[in-house]
N, CA, C and O atoms as a Maestro MAE file, in Angstrom:
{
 s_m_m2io_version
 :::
 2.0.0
}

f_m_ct {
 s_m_title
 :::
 protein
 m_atom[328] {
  # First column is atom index #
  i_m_mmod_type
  r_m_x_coord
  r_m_y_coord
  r_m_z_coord
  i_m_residue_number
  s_m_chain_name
  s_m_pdb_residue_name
  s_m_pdb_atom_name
  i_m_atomic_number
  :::
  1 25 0.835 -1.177 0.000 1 A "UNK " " N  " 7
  2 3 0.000 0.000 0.000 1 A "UNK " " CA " 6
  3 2 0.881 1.241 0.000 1 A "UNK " " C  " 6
  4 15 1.908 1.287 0.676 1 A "UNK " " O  " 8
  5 25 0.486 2.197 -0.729 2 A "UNK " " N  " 7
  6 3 1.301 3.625 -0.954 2 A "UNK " " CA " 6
  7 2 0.538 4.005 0.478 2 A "UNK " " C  " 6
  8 15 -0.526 3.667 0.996 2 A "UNK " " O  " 8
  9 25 1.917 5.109 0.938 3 A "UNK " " N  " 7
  10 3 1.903 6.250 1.764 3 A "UNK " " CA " 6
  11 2 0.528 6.961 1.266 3 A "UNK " " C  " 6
  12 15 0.249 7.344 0.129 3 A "UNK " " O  " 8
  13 25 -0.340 7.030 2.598 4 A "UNK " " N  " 7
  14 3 -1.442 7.938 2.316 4 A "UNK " " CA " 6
  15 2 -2.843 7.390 2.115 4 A "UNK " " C  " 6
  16 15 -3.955 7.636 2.582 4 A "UNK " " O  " 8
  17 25 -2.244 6.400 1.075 5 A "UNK " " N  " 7
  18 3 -3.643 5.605 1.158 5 A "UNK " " CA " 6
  19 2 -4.306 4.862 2.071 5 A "UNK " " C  " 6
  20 15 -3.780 3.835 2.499 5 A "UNK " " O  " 8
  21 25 -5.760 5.334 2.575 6 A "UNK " " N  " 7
  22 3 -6.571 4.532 3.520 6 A "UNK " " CA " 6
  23 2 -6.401 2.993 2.744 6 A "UNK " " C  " 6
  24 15 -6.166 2.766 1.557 6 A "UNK " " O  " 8
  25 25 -6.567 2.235 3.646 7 A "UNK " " N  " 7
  26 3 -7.306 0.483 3.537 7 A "UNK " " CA " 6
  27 2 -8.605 0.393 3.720 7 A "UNK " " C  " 6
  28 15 -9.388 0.488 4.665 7 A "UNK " " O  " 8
  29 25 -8.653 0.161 2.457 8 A "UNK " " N  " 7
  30 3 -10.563 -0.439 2.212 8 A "UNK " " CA " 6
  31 2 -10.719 -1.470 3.214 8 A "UNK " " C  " 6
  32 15 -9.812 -2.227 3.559 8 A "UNK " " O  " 8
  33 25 -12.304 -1.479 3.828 9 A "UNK " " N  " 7
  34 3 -12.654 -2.433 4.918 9 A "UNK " " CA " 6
  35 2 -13.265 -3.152 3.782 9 A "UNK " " C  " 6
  36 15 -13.991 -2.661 2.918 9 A "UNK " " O  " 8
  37 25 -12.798 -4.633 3.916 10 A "UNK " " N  " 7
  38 3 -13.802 -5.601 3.064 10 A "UNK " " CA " 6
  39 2 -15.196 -6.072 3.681 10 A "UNK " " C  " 6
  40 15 -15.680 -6.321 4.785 10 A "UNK " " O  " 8
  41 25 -15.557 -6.053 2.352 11 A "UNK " " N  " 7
  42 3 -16.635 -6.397 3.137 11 A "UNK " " CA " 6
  43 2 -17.511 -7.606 2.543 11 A "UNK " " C  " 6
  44 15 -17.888 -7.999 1.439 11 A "UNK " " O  " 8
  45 25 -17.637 -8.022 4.066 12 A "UNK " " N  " 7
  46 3 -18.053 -9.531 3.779 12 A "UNK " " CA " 6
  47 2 -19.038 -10.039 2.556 12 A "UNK " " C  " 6
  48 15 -19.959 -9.292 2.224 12 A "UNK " " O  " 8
  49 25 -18.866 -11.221 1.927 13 A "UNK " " N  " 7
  50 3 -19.378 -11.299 0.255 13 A "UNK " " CA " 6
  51 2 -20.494 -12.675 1.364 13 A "UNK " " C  " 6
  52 15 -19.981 -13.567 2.040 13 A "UNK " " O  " 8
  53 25 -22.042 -12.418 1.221 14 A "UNK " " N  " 7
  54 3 -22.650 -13.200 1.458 14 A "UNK " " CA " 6
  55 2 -23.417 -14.128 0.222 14 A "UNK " " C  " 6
  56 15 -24.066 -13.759 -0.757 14 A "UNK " " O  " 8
  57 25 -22.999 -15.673 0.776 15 A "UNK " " N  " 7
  58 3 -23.529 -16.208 -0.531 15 A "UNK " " CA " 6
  59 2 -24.866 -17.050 -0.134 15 A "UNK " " C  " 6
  60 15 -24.983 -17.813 0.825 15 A "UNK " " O  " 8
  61 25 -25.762 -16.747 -1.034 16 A "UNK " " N  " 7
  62 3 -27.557 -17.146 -0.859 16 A "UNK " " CA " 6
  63 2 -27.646 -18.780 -1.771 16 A "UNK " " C  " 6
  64 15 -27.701 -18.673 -2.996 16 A "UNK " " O  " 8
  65 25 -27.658 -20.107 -1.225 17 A "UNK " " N  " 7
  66 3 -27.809 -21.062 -1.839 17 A "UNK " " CA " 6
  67 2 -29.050 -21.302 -1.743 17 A "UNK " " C  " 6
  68 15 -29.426 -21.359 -0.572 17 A "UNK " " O  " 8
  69 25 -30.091 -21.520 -2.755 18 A "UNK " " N  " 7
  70 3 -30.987 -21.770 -2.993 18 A "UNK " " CA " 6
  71 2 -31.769 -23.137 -3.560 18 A "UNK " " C  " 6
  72 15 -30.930 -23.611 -4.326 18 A "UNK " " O  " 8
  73 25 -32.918 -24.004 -3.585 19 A "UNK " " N  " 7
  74 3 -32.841 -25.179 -4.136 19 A "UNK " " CA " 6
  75 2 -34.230 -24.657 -5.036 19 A "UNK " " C  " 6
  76 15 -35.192 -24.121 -4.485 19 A "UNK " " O  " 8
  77 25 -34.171 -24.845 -6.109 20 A "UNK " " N  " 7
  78 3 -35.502 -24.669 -6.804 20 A "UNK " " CA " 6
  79 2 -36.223 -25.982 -6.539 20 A "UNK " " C  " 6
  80 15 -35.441 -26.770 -6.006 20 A "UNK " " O  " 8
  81 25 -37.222 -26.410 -6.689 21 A "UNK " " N  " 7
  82 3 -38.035 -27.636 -6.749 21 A "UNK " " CA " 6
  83 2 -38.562 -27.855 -8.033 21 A "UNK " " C  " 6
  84 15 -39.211 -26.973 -8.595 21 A "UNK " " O  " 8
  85 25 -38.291 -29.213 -8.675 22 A "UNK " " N  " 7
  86 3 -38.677 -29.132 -10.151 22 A "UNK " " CA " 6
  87 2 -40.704 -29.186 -10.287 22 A "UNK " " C  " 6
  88 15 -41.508 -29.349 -9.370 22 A "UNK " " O  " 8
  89 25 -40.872 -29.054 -11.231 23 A "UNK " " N  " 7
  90 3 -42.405 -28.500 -11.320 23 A "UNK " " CA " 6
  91 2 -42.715 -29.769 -12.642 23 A "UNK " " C  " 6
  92 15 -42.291 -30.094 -13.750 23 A "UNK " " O  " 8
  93 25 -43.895 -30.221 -11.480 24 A "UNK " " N  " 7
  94 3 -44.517 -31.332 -12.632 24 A "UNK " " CA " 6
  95 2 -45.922 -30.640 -13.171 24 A "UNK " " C  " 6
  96 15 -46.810 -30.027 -12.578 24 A "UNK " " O  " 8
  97 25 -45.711 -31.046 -14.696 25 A "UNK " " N  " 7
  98 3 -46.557 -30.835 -15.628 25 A "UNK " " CA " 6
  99 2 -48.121 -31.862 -15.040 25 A "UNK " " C  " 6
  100 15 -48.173 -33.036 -14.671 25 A "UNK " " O  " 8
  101 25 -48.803 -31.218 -15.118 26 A "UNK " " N  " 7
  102 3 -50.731 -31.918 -15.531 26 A "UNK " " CA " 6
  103 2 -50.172 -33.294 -16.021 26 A "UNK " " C  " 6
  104 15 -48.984 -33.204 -16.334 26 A "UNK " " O  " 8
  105 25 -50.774 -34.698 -16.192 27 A "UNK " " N  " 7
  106 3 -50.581 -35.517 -17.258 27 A "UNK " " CA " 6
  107 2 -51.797 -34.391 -18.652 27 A "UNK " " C  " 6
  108 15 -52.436 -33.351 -18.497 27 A "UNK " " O  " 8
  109 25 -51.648 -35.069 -19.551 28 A "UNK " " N  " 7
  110 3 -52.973 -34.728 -20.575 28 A "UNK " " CA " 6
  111 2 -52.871 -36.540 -21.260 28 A "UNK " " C  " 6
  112 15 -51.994 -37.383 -21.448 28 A "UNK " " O  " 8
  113 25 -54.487 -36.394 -21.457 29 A "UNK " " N  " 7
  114 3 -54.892 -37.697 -22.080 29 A "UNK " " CA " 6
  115 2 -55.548 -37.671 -23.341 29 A "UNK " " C  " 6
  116 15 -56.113 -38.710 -23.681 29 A "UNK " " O  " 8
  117 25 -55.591 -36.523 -24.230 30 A "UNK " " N  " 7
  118 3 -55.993 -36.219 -25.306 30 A "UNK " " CA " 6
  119 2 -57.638 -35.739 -25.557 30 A "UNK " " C  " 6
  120 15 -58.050 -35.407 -26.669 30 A "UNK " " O  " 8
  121 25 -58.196 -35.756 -24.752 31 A "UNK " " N  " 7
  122 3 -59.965 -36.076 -24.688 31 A "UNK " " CA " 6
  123 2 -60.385 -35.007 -24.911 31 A "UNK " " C  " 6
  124 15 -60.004 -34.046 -24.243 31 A "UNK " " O  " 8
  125 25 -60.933 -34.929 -25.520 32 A "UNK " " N  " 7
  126 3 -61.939 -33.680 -26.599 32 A "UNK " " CA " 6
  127 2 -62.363 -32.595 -25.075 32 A "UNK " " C  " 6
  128 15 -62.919 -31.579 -25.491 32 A "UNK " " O  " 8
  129 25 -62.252 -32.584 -23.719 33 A "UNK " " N  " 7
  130 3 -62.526 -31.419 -22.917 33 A "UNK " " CA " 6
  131 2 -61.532 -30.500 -22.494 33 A "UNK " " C  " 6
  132 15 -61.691 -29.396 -21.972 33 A "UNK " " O  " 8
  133 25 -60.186 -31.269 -22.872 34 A "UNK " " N  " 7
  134 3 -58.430 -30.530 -22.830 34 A "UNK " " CA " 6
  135 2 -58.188 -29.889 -23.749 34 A "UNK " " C  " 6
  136 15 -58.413 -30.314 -24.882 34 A "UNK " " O  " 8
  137 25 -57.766 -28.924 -23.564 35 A "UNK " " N  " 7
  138 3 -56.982 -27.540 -24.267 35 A "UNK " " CA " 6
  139 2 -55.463 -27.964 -24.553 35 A "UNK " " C  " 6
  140 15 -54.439 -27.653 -23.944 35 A "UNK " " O  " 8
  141 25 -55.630 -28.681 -25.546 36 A "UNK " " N  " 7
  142 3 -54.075 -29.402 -25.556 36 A "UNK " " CA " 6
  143 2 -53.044 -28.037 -26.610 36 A "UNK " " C  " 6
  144 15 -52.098 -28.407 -27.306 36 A "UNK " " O  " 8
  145 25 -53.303 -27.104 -26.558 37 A "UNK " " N  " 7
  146 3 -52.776 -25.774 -26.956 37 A "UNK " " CA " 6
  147 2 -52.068 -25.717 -25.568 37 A "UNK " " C  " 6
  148 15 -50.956 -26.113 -25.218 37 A "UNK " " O  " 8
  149 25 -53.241 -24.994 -24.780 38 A "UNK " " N  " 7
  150 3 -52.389 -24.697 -22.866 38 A "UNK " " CA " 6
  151 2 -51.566 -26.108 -22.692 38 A "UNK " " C  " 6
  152 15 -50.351 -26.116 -22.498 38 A "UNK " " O  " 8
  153 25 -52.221 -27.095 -22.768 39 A "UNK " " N  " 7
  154 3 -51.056 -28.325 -21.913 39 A "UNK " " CA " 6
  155 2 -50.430 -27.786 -22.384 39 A "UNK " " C  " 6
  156 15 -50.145 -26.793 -21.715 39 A "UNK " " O  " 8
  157 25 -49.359 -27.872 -24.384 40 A "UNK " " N  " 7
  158 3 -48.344 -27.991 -24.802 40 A "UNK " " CA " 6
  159 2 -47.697 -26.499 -23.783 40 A "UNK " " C  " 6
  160 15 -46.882 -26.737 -22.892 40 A "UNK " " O  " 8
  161 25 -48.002 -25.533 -23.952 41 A "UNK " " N  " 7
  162 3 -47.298 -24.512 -23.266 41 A "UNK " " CA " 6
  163 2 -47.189 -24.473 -21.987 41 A "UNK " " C  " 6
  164 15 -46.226 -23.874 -21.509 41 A "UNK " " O  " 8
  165 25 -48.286 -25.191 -21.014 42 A "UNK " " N  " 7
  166 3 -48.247 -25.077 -19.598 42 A "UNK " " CA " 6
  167 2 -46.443 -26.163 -19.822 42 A "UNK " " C  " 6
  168 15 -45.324 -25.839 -19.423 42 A "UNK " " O  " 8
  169 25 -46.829 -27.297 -20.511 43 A "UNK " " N  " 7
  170 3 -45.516 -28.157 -20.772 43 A "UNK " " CA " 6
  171 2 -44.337 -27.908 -21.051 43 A "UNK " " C  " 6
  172 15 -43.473 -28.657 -20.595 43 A "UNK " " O  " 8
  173 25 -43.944 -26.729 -21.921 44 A "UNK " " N  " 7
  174 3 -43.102 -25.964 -22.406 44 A "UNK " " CA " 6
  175 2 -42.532 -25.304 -21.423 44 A "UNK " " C  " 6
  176 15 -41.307 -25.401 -21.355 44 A "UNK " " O  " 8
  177 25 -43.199 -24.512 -20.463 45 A "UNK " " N  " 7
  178 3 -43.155 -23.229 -19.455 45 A "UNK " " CA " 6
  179 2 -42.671 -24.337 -18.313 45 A "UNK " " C  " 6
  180 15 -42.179 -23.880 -17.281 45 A "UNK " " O  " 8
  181 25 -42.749 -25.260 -18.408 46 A "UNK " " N  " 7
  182 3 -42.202 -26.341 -16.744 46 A "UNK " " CA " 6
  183 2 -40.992 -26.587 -17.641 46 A "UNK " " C  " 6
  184 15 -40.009 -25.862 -17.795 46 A "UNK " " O  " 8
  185 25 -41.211 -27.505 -18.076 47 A "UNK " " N  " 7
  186 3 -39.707 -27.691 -18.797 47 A "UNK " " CA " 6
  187 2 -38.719 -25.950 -19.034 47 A "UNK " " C  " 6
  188 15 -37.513 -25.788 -18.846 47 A "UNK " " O  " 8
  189 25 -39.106 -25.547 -19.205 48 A "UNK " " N  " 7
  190 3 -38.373 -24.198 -19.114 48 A "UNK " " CA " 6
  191 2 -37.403 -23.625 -17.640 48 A "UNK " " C  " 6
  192 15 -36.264 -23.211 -17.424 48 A "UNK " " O  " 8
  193 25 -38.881 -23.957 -16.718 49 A "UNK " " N  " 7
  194 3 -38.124 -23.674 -15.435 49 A "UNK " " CA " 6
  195 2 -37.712 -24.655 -14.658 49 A "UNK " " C  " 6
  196 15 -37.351 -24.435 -13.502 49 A "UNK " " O  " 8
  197 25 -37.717 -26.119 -15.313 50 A "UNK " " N  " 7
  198 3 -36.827 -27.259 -14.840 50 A "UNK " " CA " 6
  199 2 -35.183 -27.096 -15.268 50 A "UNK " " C  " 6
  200 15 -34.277 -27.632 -14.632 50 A "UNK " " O  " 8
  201 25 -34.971 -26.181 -16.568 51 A "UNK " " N  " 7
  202 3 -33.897 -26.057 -16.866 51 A "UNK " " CA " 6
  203 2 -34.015 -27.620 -17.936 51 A "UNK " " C  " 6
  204 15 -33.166 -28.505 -18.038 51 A "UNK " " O  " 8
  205 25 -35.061 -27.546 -18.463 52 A "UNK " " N  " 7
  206 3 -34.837 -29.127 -19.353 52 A "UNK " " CA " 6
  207 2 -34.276 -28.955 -20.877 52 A "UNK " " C  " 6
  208 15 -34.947 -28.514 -21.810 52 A "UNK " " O  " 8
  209 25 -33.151 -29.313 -20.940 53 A "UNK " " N  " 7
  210 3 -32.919 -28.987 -23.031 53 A "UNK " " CA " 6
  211 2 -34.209 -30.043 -23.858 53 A "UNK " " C  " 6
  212 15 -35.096 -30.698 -23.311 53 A "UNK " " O  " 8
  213 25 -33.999 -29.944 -24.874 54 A "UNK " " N  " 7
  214 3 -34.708 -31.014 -26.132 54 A "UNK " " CA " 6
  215 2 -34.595 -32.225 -25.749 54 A "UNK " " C  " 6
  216 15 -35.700 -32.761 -25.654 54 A "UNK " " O  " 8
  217 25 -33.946 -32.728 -25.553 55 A "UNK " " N  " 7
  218 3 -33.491 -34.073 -25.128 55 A "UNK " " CA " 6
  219 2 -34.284 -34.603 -24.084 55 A "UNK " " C  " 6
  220 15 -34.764 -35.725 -24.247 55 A "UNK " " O  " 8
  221 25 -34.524 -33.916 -22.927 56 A "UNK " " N  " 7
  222 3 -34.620 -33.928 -21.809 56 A "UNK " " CA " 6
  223 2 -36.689 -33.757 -21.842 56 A "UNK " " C  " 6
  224 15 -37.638 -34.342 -21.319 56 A "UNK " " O  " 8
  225 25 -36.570 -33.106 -22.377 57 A "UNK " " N  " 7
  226 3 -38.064 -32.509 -22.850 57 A "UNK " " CA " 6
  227 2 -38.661 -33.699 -23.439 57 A "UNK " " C  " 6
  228 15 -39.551 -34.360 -22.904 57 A "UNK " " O  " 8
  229 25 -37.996 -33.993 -24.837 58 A "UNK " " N  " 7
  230 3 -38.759 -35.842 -25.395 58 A "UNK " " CA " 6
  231 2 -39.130 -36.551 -24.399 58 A "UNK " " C  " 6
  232 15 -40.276 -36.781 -24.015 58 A "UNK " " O  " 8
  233 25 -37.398 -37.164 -23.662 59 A "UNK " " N  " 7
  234 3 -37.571 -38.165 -22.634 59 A "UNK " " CA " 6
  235 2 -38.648 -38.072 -21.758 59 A "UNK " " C  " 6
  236 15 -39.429 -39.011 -21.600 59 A "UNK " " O  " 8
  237 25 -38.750 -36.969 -21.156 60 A "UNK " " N  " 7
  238 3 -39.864 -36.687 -19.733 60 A "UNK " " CA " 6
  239 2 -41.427 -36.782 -20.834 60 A "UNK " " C  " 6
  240 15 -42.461 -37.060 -20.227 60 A "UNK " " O  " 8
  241 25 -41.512 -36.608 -22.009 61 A "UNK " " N  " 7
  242 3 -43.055 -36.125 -22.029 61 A "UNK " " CA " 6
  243 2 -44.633 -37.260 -22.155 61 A "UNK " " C  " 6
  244 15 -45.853 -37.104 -22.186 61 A "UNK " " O  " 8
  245 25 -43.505 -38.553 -22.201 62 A "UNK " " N  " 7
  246 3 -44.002 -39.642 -22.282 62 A "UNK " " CA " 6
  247 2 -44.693 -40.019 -20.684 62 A "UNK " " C  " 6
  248 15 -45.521 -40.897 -20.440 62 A "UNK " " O  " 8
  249 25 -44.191 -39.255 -19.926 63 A "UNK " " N  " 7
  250 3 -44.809 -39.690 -18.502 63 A "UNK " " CA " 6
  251 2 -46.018 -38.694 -17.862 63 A "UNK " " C  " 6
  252 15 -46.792 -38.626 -16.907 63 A "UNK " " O  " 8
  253 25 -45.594 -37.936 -19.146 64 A "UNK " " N  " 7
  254 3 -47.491 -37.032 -18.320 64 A "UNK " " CA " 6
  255 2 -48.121 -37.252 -19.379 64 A "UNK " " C  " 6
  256 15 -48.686 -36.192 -19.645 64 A "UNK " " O  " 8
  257 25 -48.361 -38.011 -20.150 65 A "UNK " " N  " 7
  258 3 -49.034 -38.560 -21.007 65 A "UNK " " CA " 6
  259 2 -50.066 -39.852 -20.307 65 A "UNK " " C  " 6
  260 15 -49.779 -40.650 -19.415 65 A "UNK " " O  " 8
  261 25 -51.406 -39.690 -21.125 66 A "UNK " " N  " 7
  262 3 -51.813 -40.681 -20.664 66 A "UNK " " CA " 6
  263 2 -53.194 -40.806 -21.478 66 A "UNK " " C  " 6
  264 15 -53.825 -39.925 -22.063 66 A "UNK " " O  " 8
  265 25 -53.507 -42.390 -21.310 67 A "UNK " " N  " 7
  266 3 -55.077 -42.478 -22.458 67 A "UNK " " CA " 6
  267 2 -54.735 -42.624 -24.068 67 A "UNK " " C  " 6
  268 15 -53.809 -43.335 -24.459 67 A "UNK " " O  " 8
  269 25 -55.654 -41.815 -25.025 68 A "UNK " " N  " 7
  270 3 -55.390 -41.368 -26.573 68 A "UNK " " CA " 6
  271 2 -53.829 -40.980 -26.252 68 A "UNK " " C  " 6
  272 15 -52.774 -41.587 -26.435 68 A "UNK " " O  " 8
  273 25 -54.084 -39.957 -25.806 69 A "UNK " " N  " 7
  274 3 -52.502 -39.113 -25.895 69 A "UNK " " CA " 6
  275 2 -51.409 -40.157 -26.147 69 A "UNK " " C  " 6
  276 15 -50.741 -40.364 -27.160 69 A "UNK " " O  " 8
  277 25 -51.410 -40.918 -24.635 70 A "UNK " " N  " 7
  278 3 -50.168 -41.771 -24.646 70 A "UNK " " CA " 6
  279 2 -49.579 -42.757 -25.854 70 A "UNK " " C  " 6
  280 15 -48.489 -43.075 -26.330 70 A "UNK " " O  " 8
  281 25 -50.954 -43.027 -26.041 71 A "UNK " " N  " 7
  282 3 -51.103 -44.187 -27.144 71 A "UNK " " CA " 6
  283 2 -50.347 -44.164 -28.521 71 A "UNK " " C  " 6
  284 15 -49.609 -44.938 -29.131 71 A "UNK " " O  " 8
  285 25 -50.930 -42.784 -28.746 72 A "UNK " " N  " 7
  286 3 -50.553 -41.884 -29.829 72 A "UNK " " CA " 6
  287 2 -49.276 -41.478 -30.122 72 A "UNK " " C  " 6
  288 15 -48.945 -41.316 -31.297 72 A "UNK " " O  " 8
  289 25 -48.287 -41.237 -28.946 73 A "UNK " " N  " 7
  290 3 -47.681 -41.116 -28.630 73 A "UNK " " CA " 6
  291 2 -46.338 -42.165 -28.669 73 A "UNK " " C  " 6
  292 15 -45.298 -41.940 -29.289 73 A "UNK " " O  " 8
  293 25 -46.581 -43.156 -27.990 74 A "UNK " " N  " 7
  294 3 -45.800 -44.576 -28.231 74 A "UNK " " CA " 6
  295 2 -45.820 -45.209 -29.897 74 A "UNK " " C  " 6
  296 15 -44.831 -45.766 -30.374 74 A "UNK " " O  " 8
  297 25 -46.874 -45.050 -30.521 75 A "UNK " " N  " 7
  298 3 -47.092 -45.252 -32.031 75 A "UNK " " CA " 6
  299 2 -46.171 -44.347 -32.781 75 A "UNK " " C  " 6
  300 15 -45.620 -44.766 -33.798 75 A "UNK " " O  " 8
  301 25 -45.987 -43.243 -32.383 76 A "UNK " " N  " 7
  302 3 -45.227 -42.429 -33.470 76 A "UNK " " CA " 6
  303 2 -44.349 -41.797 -32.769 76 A "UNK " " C  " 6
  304 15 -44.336 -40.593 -33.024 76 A "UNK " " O  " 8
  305 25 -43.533 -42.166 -31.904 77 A "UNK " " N  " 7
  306 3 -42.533 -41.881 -31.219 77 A "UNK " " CA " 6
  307 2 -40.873 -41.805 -31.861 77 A "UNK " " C  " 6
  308 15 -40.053 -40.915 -31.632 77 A "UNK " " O  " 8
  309 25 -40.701 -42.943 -32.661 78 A "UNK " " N  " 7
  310 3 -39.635 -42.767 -34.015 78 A "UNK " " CA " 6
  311 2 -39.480 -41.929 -34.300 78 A "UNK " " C  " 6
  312 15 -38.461 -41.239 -34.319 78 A "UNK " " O  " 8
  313 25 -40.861 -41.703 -34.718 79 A "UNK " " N  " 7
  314 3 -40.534 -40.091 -35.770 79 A "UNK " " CA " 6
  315 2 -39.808 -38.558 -35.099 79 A "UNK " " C  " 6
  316 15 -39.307 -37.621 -35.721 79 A "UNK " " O  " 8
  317 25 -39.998 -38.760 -33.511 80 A "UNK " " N  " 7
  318 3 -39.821 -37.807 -32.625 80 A "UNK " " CA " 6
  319 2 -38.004 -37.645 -32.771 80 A "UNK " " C  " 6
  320 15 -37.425 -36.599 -33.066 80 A "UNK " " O  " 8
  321 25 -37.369 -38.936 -32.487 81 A "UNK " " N  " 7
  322 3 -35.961 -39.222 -32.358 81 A "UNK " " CA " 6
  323 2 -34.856 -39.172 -33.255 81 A "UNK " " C  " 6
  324 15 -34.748 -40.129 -34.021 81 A "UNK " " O  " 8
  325 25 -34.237 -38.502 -33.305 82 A "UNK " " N  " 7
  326 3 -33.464 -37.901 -34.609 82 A "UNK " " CA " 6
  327 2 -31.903 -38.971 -34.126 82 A "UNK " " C  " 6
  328 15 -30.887 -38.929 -34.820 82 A "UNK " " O  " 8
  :::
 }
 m_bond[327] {
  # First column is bond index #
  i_m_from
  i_m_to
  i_m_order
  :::
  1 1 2 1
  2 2 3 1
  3 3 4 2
  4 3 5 1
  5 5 6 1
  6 6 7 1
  7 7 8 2
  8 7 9 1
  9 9 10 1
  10 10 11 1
  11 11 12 2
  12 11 13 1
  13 13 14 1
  14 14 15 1
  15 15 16 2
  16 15 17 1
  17 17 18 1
  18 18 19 1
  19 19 20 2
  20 19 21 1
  21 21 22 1
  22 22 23 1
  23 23 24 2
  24 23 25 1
  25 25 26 1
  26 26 27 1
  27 27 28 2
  28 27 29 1
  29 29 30 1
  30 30 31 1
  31 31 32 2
  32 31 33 1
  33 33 34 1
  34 34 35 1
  35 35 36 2
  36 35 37 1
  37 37 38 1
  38 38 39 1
  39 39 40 2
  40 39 41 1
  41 41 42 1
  42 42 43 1
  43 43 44 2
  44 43 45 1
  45 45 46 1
  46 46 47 1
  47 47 48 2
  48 47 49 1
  49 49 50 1
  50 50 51 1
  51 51 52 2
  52 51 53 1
  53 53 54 1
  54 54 55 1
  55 55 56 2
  56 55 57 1
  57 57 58 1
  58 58 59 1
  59 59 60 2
  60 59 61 1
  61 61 62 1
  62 62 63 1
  63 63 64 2
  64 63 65 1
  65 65 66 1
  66 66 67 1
  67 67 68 2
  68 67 69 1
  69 69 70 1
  70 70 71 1
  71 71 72 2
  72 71 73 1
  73 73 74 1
  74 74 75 1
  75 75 76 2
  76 75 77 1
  77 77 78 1
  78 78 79 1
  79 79 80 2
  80 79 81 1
  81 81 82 1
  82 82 83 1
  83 83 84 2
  84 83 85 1
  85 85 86 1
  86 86 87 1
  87 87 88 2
  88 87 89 1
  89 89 90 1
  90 90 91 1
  91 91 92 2
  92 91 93 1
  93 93 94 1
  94 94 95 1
  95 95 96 2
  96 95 97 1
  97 97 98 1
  98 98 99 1
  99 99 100 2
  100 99 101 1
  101 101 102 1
  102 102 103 1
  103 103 104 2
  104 103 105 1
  105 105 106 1
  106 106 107 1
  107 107 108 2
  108 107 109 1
  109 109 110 1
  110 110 111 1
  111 111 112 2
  112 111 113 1
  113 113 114 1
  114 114 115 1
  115 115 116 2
  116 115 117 1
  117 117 118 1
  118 118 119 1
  119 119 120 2
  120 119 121 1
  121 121 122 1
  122 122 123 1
  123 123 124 2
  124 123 125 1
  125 125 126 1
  126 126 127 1
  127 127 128 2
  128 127 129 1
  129 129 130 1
  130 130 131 1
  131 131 132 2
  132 131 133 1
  133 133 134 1
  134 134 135 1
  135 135 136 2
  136 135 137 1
  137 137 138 1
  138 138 139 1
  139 139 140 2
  140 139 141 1
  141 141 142 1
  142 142 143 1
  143 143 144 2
  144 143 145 1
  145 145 146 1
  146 146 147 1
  147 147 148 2
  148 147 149 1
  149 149 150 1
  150 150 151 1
  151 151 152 2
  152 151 153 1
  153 153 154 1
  154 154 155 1
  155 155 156 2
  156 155 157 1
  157 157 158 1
  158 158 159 1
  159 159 160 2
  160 159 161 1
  161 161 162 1
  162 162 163 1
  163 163 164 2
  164 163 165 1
  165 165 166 1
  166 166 167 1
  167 167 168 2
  168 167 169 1
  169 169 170 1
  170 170 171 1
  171 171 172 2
  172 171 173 1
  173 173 174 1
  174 174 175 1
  175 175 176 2
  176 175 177 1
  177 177 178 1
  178 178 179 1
  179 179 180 2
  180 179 181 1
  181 181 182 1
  182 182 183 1
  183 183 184 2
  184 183 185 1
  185 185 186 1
  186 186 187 1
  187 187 188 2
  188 187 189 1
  189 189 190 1
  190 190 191 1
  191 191 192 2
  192 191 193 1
  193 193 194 1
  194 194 195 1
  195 195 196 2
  196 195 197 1
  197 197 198 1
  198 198 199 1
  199 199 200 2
  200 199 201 1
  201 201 202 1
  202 202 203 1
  203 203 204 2
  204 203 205 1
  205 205 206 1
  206 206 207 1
  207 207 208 2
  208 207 209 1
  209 209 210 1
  210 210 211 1
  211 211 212 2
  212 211 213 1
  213 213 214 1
  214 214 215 1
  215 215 216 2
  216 215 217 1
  217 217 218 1
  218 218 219 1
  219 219 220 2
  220 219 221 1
  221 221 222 1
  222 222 223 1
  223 223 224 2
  224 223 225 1
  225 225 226 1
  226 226 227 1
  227 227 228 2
  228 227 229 1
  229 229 230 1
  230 230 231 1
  231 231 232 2
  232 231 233 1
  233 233 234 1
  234 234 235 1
  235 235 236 2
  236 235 237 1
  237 237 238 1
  238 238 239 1
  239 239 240 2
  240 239 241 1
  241 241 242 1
  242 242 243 1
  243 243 244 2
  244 243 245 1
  245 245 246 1
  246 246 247 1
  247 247 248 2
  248 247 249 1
  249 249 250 1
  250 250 251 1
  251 251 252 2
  252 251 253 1
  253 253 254 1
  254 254 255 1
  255 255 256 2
  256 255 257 1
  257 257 258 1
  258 258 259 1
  259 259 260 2
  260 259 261 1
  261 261 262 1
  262 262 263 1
  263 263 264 2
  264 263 265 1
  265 265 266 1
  266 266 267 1
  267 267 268 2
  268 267 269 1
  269 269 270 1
  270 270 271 1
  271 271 272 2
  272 271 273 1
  273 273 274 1
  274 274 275 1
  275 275 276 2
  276 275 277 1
  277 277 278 1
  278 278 279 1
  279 279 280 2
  280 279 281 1
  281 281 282 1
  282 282 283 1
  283 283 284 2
  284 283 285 1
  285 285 286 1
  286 286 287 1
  287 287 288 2
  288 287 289 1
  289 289 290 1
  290 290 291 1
  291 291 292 2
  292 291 293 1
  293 293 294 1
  294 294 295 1
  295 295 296 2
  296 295 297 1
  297 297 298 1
  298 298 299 1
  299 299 300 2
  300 299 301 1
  301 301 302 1
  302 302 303 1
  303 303 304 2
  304 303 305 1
  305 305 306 1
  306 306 307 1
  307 307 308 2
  308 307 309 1
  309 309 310 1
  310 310 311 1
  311 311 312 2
  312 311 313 1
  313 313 314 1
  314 314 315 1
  315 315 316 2
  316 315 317 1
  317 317 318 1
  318 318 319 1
  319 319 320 2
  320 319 321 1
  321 321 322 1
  322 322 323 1
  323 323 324 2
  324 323 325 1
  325 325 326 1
  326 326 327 1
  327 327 328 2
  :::
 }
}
């Protein structure tokens, strides 16, 4: 330290650890009274704040599936997987 100059008081660096909790999606079962517009986005918007990539998004979407949906789903699932 140069002549003259005060010493900065440090100051203490507080660190905030936090745990998010992951957020499960509705299942949807395809049935003509579901807004399968909102599911896909309510679906989109969880996976978003799960932190889920593409990958991650396929894998999981088979489990809130259920009924038509699922069915539908397992039938043309190939086509999903690149």
């Amino acid at each position: 330290m140069v002549e003259g100059d005060t010493e900065a008081k440090a100051t203490p660096h507080r660190l905030y650890v936090t745990y998010q909790l992951p957020r499960e999606p509705c299942s949807f079962s395809g049935l003509n009274t579901e807004d399968a517009e909102k599911r896909k986005n309510d679906y989109e918007r969880i996976a978003n704040y799960n932190h889920w990539d593409d990958s991650v998004r396929l894998a999981n979407v088979v489990f809130y599936l259920s009924r038509t949906a699922r069915l539908w789903f397992v039938n043309n699932e190939n086509q999903f997987k690149n």
